[in-house]
VEXDREN-86444 format. One line per 3 residues: number of its first residue (from 1); for each residue z, y, x of C-alpha. Coordinates in steps of 0.05 Angstrom, whole numbers. Last residue first. Layout:
# VEXDREN-86444
NUM> Z,Y,X | ...
***
This chain:
# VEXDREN-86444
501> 586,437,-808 | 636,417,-870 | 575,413,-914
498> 545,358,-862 | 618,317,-871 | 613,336,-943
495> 535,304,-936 | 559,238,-903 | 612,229,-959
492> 577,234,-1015 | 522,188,-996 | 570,120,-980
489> 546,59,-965 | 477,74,-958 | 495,146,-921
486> 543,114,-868 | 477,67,-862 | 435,126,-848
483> 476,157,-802 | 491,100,-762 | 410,80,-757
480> 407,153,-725 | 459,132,-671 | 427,74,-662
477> 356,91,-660 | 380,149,-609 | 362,223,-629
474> 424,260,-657 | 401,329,-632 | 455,368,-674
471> 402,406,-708 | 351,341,-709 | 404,308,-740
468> 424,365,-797 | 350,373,-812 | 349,295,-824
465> 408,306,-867 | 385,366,-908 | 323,333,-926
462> 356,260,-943 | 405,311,-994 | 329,351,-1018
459> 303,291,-1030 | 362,257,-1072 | 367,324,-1112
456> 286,320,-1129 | 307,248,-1149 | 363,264,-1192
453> 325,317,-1231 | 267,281,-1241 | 312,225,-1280
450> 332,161,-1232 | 330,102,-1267 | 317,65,-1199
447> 264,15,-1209 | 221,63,-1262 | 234,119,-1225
444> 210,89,-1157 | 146,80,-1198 | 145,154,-1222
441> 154,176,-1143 | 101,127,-1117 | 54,135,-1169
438> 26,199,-1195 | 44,242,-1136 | 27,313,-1128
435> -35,328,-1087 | -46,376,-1015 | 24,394,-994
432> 22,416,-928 | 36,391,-848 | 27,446,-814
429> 1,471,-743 | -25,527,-775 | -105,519,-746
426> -92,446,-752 | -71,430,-824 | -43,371,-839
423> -56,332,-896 | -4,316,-954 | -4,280,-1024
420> -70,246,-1008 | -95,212,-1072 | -123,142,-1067
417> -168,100,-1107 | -157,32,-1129 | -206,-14,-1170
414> -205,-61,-1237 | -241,-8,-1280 | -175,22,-1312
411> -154,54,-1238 | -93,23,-1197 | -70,92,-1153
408> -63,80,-1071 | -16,140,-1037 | -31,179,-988
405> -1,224,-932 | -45,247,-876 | -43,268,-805
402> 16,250,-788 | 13,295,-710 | 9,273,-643
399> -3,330,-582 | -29,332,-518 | -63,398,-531
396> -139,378,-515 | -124,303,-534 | -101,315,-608
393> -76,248,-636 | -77,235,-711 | -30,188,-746
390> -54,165,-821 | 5,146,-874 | -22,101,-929
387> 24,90,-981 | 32,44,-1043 | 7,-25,-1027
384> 7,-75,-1088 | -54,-54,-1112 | -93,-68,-1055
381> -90,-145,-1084 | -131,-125,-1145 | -180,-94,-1110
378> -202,-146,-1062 | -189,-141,-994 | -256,-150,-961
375> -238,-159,-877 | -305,-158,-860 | -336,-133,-884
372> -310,-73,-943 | -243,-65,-972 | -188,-58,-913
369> -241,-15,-878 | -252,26,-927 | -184,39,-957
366> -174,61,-882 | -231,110,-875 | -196,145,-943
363> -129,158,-920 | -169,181,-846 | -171,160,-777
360> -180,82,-780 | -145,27,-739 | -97,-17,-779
357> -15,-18,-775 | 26,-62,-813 | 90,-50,-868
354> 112,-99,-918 | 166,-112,-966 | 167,-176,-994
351> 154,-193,-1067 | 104,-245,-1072 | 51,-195,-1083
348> 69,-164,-1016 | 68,-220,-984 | 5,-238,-1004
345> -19,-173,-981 | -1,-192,-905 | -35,-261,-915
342> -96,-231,-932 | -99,-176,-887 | -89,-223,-826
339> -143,-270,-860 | -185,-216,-855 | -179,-200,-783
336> -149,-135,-739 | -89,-125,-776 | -33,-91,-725
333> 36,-94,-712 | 70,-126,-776 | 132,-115,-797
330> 162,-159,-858 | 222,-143,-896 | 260,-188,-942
327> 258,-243,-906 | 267,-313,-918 | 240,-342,-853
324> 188,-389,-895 | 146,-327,-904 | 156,-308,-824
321> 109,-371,-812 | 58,-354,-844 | 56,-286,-811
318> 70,-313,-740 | 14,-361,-753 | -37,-300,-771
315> -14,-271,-708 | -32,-327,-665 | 5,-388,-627
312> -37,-414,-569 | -12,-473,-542 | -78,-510,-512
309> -139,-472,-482 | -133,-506,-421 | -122,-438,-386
306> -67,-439,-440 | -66,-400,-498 | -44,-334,-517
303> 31,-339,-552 | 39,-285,-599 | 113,-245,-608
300> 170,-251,-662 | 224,-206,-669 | 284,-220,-720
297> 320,-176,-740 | 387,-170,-783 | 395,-92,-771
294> 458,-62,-731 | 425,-50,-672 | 380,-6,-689
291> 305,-30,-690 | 249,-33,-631 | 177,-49,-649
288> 142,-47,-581 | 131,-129,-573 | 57,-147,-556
285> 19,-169,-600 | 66,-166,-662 | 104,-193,-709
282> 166,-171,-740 | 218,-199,-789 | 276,-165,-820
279> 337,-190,-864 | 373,-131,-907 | 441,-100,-912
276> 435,-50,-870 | 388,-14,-909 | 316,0,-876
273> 300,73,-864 | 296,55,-783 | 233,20,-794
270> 198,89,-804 | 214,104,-735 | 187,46,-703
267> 129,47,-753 | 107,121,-719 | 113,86,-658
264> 59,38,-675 | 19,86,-700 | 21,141,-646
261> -50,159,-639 | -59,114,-575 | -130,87,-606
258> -146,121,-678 | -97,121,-726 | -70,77,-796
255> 0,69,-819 | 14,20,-877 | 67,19,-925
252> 89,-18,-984 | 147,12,-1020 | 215,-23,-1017
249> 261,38,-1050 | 299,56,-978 | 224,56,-941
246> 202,107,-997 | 255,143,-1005 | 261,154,-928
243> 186,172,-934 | 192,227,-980 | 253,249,-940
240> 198,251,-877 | 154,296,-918 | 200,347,-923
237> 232,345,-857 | 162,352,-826 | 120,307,-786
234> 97,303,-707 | 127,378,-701 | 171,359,-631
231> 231,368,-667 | 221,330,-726 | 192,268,-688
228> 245,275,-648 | 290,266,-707 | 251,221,-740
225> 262,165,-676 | 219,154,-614 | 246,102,-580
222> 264,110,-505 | 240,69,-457 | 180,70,-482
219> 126,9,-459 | 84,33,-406 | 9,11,-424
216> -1,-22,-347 | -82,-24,-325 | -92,-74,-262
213> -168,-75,-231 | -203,-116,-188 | -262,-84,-151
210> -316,-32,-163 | -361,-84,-219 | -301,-109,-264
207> -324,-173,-286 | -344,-189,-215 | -285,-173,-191
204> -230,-197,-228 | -199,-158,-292 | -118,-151,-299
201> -96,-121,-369 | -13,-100,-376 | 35,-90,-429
198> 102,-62,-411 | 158,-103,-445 | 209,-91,-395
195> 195,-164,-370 | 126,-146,-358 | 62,-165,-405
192> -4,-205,-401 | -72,-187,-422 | -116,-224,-362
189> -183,-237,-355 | -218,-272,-297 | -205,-338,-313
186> -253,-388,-282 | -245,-334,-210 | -171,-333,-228
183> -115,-305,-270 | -61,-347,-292 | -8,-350,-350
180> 63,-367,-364 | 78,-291,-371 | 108,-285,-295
177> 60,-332,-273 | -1,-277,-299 | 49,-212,-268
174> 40,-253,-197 | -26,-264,-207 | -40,-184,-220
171> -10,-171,-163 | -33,-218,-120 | -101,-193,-142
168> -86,-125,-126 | -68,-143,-59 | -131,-194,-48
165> -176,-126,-70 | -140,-88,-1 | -102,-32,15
162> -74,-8,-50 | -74,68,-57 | -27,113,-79
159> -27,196,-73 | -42,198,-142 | -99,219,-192
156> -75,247,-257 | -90,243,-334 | -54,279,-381
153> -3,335,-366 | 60,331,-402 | 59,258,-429
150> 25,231,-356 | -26,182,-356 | -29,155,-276
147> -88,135,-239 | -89,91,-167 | -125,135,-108
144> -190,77,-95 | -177,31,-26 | -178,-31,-59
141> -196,-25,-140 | -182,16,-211 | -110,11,-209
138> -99,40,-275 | -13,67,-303 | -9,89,-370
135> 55,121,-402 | 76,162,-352 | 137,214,-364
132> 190,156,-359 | 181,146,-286 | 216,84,-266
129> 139,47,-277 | 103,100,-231 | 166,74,-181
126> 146,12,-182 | 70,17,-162 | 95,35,-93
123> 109,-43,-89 | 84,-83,-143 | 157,-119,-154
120> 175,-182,-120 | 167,-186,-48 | 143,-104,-40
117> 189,-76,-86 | 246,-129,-70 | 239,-101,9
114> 240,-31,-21 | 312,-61,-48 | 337,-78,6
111> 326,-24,52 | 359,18,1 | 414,-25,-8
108> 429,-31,65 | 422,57,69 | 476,62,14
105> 527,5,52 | 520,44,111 | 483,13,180
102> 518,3,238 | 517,-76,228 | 433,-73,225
99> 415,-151,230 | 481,-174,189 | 476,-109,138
96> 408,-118,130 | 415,-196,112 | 476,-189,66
93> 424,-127,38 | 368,-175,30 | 416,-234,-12
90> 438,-182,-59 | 359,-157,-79 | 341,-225,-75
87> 388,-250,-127 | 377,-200,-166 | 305,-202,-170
84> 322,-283,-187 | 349,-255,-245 | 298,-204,-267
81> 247,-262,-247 | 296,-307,-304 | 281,-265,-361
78> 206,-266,-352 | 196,-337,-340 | 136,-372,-307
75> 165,-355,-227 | 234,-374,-245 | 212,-443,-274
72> 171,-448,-221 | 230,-453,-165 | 232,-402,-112
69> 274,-421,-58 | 319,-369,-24 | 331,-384,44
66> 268,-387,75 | 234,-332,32 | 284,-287,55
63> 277,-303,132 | 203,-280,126 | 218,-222,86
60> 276,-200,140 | 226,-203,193 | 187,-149,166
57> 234,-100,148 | 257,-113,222 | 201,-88,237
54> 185,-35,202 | 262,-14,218 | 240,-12,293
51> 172,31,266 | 215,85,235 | 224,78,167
48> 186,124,104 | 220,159,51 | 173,161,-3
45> 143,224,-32 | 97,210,-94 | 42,264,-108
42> 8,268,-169 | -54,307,-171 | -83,346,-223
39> -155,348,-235 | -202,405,-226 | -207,407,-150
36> -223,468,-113 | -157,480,-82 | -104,413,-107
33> -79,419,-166 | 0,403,-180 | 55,355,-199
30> 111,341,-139 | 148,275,-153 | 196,260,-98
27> 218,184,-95 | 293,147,-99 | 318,87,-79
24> 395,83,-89 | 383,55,-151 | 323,55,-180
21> 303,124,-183 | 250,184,-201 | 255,252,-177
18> 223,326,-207 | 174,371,-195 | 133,414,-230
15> 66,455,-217 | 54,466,-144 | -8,497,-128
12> -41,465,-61 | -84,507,-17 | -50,478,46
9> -15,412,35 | -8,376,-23 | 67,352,-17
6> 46,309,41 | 54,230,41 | -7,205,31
3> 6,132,15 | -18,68,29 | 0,0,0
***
C-alpha cells in the first residue's frame, strides 16, 4: 500500500480537517483541492516507522503466523475473524513489547495493531472504513489513487494506492472466506459483506478491463432516526406524525427512490413507530435495517450459493418462510421480482403488516412498475397497500428529501389510483400539502373510533413530540424507541412531561 504522505503541498487549499481512530492508531484527514484540479482530494496522514521498526514489523508477521494457527472455521465466519483479530492484535503487542522492551505500552499497541491492518484488515483501507463521513469506498486497480464518497463533499480521490492487482485480489479473497464465499479466475464476481455489515463487490480482471476492483457501500454506524431526519429537512414534523399514525395503526407501506436515495434508511426510521408490544421480521439483501432494542426482532439475511451452486437461500424463501414465524410485522428490503411482490401482498391480505422498498422515482412510476411486466400485481391485490412514500436524492446539493406522499384509492372499475397528499417542492425547500386524504385517515377511523376531532388532536400531540425530540436532540433509535413506547403505554404522561419543558 502506498501513500503520499504530504498535506497537499504547495498550491493546495485546505478545506476541513479532522482525525479518525482505532484505538491508539490514529490518521490525519486534511480535505482540500489541489491548484488546477477540479476534484477534491483526500489526504490520509499516517505515521510512518523508521526503517529498523520496518523491520522488525516485518519479522514479527512471520513469527505471528507461526504461533497463531488459523483454523477455517475462523477464516469462513464473520463473528469469529473479529475474534481471532483480537487475538492477534494481543498476541502482536506481547511480541513488540518482548523484541522492543523500551517501548511504552501506547506505542506496542500501535505497532500492533497496523500489523492487524495489514495481516487481517485491508491495510490503509481501514481507516476509510473508521471514518464515519464516507459512505462508499472504490479501489478501481494496482497503482490507480483509491476513491472515497464523502457525505459533505461527494466524490474524492485519495492519497492511497494499492501496489499491485495480486494485493487487491487478496483482498478481496480474504473478504470472499470471510462470507463463506470465493473469488477466482471461474468466479470472478463477488457481492459479499464485512463483519460490520458493510457490503462490498470484488470484480477480476478481465471482467473489469483496468484491473481488479473492490467497491465497499459503508454500512451507517449511526442510524438515521426522525429526529435527524427533522433536523436535517429530509421530511417535516407534519408529515412525519402522519406517518407515526400510520405505522402505529398497521398501514401498508412501501418506499420507493432512485439508487442511494435514502430508501432503505428512510424504512429504518419508519420502523421505529412500531409498538413495543409486537413480533417483527425482516429480510433483506444485505442487513441495514436496524430496530431499538426493545422490539421483538428477528433479522433474517440471503444466503448466495455456493461456487457449486448448492445452498443458496433467496429472498422469496426468506418471505415464505417469515409467514410461518408468526409475525405481525414484516420488513422487507427490496422487491426486485414478481414472485417477491406476490408473496409480499399476500401477506398483506392475510393480515400482516408490511413494508418493502422498490426502485422508481415518483407515487405514480411506482404503481407502474408494481402493475405492469414484469412484476403485474393485479388490481385487486394493490388494494391492500395504503401509502407510497417516494425518497428523492439531489446530487448537486448533497441533499435527500421525501419526495412524495401517496396513498392508493380502490376505484368502482376493479382498479387503484393514487392521490399524492404531499410533494416537495424544490425551489422552497418544502415539503407541502398537495391532496387531502380519502383513505388512510377515514380508514384508520373506522379501526380506531376516533372522531375528526380526536385524530387532528392525536396529530398535532405526535407533532409536538417529534418537535420536542429534535429540540432536545434525542437522536439514537433507542432513545427515540423509549419515547415512543413511554407514549404507547402512557400518552398523557409523555406530553405533561413535554408541557412541563
Amino acid at each position: 500500500m502506498k501513500k503520499d504522505a504530504r498535506q497537499g503541498g504547495i498550491g493546495f487549499a485546505i478545506q476541513d480537517s479532522y482525525t479518525v481512530s482505532e484505538g491508539t492508531l490514529t490518521a490525519k484527514i486534511t480535505i482540500g483541492k489541489k491548484e488546477g484540479e477540479k476534484i477534491r482530494s483526500y489526504i490520509v496522514d499516517i505515521p510512518q516507522w523508521d526503517e529498523a521498526t520496518e523491520a522488525f514489523v516485518e519479522d514479527i508477521k512471520t513469527d505471528l503466523l507461526r504461533k497463531i494457527t488459523i483454523t477455517s472455521q475462523e477464516a469462513s465466519n464473520l463473528k469469529m475473524s473479529e475474534e481471532l483479530k483480537d487475538k492477534f492484535l494481543a498476541m502482536g503487542k506481547k511480541m513488540v513489547r518482548e523484541g522492543m522492551p523500551n517501548i511504552g505500552d501506547e506505542k506496542a499497541e500501535l505497532i500492533a495493531r497496523r500489523i492487524n491492518q495489514e495481516m487481517l484488515g485491508l491495510g490503509d483501507i481501514e481507516f476509510f472504513l473508521r471514518d464515519d463521513w464516507i459512505e462508499e469506498i472504490a479501489v478501481n486497480g494496482a497503482g490507480q489513487a483509491v476513491w472515497i464518497y464523502h457525505r459533505k463533499y461527494g466524490w474524492m480521490k485519495t492519497n492511497i494506492t494499492v501496489d499491485t492487482e495480486n494485493k487487491i485480489w487478496n483482498y478481496a479473497s480474504s473478504i470472499a472466506r470471510g462470507a463463506g464465499r470465493q473469488i477466482n479466475t471461474q468466479s470472478p464476481l463477488l457481492d459479499a459483506y464485512l463483519s460490520t455489515g458493510d457490503r462490498v463487490n470484488a470484480t477480476l480482471f478481465p471482467i473489469s478491463y483496468f484491473g481488479n476492483t473492490i467497491t465497499i457501500r459503508k454500512f451507517a454506524r449511526k442510524p438515521w432516526t426522525i429526529t435527524d431526519y427533522i433536523k436535517t429537512k429530509t421530511i417535516n414534523a407534519e408529515v412525519a406524525a402522519l406517518l407515526w399514525l400510520a405505522m402505529q395503526y398497521e398501514a401498508n407501506v412501501l418506499v420507493s427512490g432512485g439508487t442511494g436515495a435514502g430508501k432503505t434508511s428512510l424504512l429504518n426510521v419508519l420502523s421505529m413507530f412500531i409498538p413495543q408490544n409486537q413480533r417483527v421480521i425482516s429480510i433483506e439483501q444485505t442487513r441495514e435495517i436496524t430496530l431499538p432494542s426493545h422490539l421483538q426482532w428477528v433479522p433474517l439475511v440471503v444466503r448466495q450459493a455456493t461456487s457449486e451452486a448448492k445452498g443458496e437461500i433467496g429472498m422469496l424463501d426468506l418471505m415464505i418462510n417469515s409467514l410461518r414465524m408468526r409475525p405481525d410485522r414484516i420488513i422487507v428490503g427490496e422487491i426486485r421480482r414478481a414472485e417477491e411482490a406476490q408473496v409480499l401482498f399476500e401477506a398483506m391480505h392475510t393480515g400482516h403488516s408490511v413494508y418493502a422498498t422498490l426502485h422508481a422515482e415518483t407515487v405514480a412510476e411506482t404503481v407502474r412498475r408494481l402493475t405492469s411486466p414484469p412484476i403485474n400485481t393485479p388490481a385487486v391485490m394493490m388494494e391492500s397497500l395504503h401509502l407510497i412514500i417516494t425518497m428523492y436524492r439531489d446530487r448537486k446539493n448533497n441533499i435527500r428529501r421525501v419526495f412524495e406522499v401517496g396513498e392508493i384509492v380502490p376505484t368502482d372499475r376493479e382498479g387503484v389510483t393514487q392521490r399524492v397528499l404531499f410533494r416537495w417542492r424544490p425551489f422552497r425547500d418544502e415539503l407541502v400539502s398537495s391532496e387531502q386524504s380519502v383513505r388512510l385517515l377515514a380508514q384508520i377511523k373506522t379501526y380506531t373510533n376516533m372522531t375528526d376531532e380526536e385524530m387532528k388532536k392525536d396529530l398535532e400531540d405526535k407533532k409536538r413530540i417529534l418537535e420536542w425530540m429534535a429540540k432536545r436532540n434525542i437522536n439514537s433509535i433507542d432513545e427515540v424507541g423509549k419515547i415512543i413506547s413511554a407514549y404507547y403505554d402512557d400518552a398523557a404522561s409523555v406530553l405533561r412531561m413535554i408541557g412541563k419543558e
